[in-house]
C-alpha positions as CSV (number, residue, x, y, z in Angstrom):
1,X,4.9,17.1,45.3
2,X,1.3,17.2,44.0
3,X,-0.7,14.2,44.0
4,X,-3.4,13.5,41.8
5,X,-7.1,12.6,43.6
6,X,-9.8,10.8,42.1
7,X,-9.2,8.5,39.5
8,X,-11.6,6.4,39.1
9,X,-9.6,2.7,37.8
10,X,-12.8,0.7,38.0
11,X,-14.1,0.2,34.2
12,X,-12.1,-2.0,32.4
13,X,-10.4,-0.1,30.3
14,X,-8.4,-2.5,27.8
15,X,-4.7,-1.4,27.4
16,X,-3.0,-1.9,23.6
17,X,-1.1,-4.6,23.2
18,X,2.6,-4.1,22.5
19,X,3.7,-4.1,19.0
20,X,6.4,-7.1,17.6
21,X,8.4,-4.8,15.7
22,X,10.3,-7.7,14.4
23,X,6.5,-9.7,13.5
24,X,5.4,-6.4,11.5
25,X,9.0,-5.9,9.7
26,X,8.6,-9.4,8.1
27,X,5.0,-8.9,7.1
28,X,5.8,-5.8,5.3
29,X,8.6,-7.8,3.5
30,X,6.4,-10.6,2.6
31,X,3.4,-8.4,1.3
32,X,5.9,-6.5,-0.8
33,X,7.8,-9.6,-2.6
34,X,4.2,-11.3,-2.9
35,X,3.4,-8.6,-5.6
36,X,6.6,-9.7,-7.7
37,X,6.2,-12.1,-9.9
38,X,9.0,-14.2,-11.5
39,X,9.0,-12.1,-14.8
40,X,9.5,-8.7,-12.9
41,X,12.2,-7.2,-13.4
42,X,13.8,-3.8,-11.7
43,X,13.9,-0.8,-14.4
44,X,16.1,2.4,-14.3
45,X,15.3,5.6,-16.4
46,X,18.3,7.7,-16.9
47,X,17.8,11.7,-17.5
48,X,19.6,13.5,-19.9
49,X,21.5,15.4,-17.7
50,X,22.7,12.1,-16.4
51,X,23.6,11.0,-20.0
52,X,25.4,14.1,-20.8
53,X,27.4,14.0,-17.2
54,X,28.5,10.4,-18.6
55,X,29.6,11.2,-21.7
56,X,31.6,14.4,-20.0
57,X,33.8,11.8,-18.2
58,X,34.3,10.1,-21.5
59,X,36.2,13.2,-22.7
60,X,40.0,13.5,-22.7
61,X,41.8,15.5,-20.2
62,X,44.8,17.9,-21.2
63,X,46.9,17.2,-17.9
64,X,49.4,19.7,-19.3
65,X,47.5,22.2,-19.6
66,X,45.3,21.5,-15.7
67,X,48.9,21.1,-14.2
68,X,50.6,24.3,-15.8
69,X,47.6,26.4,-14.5
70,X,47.4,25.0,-11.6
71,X,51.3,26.3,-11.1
72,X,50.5,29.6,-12.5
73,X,47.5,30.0,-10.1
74,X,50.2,28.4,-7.5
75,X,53.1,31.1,-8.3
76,X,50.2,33.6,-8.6
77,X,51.1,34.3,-12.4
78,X,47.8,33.5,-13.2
79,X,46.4,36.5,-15.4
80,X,42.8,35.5,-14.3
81,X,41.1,39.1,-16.2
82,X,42.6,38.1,-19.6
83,X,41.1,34.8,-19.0
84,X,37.6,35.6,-18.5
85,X,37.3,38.1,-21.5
86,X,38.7,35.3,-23.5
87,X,36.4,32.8,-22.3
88,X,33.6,35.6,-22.7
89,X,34.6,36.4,-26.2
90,X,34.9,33.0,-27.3
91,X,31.7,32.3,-25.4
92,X,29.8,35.5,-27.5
93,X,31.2,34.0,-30.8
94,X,29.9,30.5,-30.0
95,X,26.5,31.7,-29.4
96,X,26.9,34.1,-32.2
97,X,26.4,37.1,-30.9
């Protein structure tokens, strides 16, 4: 075991004090609430992504046609090729290309 030699502990070296946790936490609290006034009032801003995602769940879903592909993909009848050059040729002639 080593041992430490000559130390010297004769200043007076002050130690911190410990910190109240609990006496900062409600300090914080009251310096943020002392900036509020009785007018303030909280504001949200709401992207247009955000919009658009709202108005998505707005839209009707054909639960005939999610459950019968969902038992074609199921039975494996699912002709998944024919799908995506239909999607990709309706996709062209949206964009008009």
């Amino acid at each position: 075991m080593s041992s430490i030699n000559n130390i010297d502990t004769s200043n007076n070296t002050r130690h911190a004090a410990p910190i109240d946790r609990a006496q900062r936490s409600s300090q914080a609290v009251t310096t943020d609430q002392s900036n509020r006034t009785p007018d303030s009032v909280d504001q949200v801003q709401l992207s247009d992504h955000a919009r658009w995602l709202d108005r998505l769940r707005d839209l009707p879903v054909r639960s005939d046609l999610v459950d019968r592909i969902k038992s074609e993909i199921a039975a494996g009848t699912f002709d998944i090729d024919a799908r995506i050059d239909q999607a990709a040729n309706a996709l062209a002639n949206d964009l008009a290309l």
